[in-house]
Backbone as JSON Lines, residues from 0, in Angstrom:
{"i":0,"aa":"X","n":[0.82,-1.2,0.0],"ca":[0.0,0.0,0.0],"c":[0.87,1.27,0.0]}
{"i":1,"aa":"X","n":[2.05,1.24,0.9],"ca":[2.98,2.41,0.57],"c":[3.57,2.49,-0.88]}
{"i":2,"aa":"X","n":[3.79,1.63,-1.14],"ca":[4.48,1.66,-2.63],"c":[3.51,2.32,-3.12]}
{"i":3,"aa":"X","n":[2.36,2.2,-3.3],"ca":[1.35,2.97,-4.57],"c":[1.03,4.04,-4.31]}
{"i":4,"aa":"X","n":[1.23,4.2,-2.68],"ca":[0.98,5.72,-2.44],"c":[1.92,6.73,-3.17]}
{"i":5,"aa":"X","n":[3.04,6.18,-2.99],"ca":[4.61,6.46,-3.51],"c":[4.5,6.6,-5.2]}
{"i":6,"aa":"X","n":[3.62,5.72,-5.8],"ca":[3.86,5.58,-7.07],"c":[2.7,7.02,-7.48]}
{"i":7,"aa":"X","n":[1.57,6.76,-6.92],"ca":[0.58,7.75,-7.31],"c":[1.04,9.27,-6.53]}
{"i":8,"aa":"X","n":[1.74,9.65,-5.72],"ca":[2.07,10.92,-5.01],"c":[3.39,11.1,-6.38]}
{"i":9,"aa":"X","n":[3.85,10.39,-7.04],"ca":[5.05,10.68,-7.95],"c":[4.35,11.06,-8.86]}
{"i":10,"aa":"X","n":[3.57,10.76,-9.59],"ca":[2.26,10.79,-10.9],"c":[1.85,11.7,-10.68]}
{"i":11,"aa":"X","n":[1.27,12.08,-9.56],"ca":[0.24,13.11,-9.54],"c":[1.55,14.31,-9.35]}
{"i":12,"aa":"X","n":[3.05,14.35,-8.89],"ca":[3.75,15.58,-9.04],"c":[3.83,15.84,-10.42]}
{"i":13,"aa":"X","n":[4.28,14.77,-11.26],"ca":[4.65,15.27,-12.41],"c":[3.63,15.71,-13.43]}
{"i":14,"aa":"X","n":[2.41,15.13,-12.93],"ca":[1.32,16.01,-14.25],"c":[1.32,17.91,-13.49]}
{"i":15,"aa":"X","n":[0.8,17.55,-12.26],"ca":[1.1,18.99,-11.52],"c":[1.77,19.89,-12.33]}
{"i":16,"aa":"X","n":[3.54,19.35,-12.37],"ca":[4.81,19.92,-12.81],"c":[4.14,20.26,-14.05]}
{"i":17,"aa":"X","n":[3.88,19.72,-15.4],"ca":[3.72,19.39,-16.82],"c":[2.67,20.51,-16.55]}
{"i":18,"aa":"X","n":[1.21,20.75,-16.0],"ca":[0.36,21.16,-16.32],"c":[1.23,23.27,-15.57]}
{"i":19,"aa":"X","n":[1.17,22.94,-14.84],"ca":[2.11,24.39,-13.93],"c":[3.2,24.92,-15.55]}
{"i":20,"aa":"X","n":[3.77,24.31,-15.62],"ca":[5.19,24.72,-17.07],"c":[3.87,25.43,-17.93]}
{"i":21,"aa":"X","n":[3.07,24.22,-18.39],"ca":[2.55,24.58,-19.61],"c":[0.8,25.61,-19.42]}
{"i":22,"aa":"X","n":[1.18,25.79,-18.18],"ca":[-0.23,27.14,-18.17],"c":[0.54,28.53,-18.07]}
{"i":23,"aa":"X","n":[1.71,28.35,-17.34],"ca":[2.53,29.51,-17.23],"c":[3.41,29.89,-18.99]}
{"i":24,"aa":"X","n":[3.7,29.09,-19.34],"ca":[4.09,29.44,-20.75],"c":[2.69,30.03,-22.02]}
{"i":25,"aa":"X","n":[1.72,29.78,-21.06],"ca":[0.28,30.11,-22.02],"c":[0.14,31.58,-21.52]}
{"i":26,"aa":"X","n":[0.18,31.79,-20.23],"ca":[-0.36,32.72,-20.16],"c":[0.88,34.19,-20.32]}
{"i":27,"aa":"X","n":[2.19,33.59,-20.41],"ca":[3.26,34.73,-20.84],"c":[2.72,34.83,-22.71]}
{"i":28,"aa":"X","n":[2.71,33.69,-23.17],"ca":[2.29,34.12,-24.62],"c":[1.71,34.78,-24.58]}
{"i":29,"aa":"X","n":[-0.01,34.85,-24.23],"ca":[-1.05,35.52,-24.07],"c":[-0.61,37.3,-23.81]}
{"i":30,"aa":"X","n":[-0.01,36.97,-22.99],"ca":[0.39,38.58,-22.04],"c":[1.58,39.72,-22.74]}
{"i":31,"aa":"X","n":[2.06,38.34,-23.92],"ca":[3.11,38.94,-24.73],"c":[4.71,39.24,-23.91]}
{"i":32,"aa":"X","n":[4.8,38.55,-23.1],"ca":[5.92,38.33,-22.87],"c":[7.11,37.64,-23.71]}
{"i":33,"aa":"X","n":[6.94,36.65,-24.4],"ca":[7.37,35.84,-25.64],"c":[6.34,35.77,-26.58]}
{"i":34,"aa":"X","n":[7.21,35.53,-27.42],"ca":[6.55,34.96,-29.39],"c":[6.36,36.56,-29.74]}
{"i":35,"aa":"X","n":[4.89,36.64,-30.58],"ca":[5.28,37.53,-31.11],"c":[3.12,37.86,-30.61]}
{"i":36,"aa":"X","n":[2.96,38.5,-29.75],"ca":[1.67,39.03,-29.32],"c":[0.32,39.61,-30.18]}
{"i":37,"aa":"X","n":[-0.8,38.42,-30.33],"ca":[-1.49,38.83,-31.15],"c":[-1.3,38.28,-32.59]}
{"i":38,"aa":"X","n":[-0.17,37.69,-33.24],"ca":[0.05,37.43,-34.88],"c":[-0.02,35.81,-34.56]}
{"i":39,"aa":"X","n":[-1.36,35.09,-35.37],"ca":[-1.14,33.52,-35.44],"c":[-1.54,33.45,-37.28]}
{"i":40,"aa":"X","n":[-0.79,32.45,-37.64],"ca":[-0.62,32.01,-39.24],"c":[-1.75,30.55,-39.26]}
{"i":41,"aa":"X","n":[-2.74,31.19,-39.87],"ca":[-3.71,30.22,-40.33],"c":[-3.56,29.77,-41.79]}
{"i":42,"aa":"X","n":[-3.95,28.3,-42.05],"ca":[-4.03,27.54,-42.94],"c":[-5.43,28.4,-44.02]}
{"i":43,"aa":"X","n":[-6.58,28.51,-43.49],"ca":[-8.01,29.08,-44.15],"c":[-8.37,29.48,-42.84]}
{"i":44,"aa":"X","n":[-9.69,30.71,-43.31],"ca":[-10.14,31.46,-42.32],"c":[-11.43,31.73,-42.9]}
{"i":45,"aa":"X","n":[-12.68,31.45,-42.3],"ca":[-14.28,31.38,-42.57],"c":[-14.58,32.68,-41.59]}
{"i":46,"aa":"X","n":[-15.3,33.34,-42.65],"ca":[-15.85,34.07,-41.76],"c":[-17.42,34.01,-41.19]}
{"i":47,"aa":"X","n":[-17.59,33.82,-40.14],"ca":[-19.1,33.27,-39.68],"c":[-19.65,34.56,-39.87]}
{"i":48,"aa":"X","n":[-19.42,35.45,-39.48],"ca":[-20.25,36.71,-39.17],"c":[-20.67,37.92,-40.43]}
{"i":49,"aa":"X","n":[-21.7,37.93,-40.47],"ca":[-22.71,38.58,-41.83],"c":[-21.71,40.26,-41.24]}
{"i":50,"aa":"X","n":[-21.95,40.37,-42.23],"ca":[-21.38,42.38,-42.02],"c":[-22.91,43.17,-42.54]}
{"i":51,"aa":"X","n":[-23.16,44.3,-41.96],"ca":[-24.22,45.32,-42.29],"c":[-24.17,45.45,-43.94]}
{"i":52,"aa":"X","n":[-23.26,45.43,-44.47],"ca":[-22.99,45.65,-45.82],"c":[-23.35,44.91,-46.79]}
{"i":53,"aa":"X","n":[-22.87,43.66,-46.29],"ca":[-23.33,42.29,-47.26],"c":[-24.8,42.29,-47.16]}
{"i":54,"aa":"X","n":[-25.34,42.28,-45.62],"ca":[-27.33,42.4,-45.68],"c":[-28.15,43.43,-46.54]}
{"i":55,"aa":"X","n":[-27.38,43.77,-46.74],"ca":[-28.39,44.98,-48.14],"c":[-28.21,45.04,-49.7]}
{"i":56,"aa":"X","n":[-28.8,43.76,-50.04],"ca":[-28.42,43.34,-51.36],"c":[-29.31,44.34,-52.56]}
């Protein structure tokens, strides 16, 4: 029973660790601390949203 406590208290640090790295590296992107703030390179881009302009045919 100690062993698994041991095995699952090790598991549960390292997703911790993994998830902590990778929310803190999200939210410096976000904040523009690194990369480049605001510019992402899309493959295609749909636009869902009607404009006032297009509705008045």
């Amino acid at each position: 029973m100690r062993v698994l406590g041991w095995v699952c208290g090790g598991l549960l640090a390292l997703v911790t660790a993994f998830w902590r790295i990778t929310a803190t590296a999200d939210l410096a992107l976000s904040a523009g601390l690194h990369g480049t703030p605001g510019t992402y390179k899309v493959d295609t881009c749909i636009d869902t949203q009607q404009h006032p302009q297009e509705l008045q045919l």
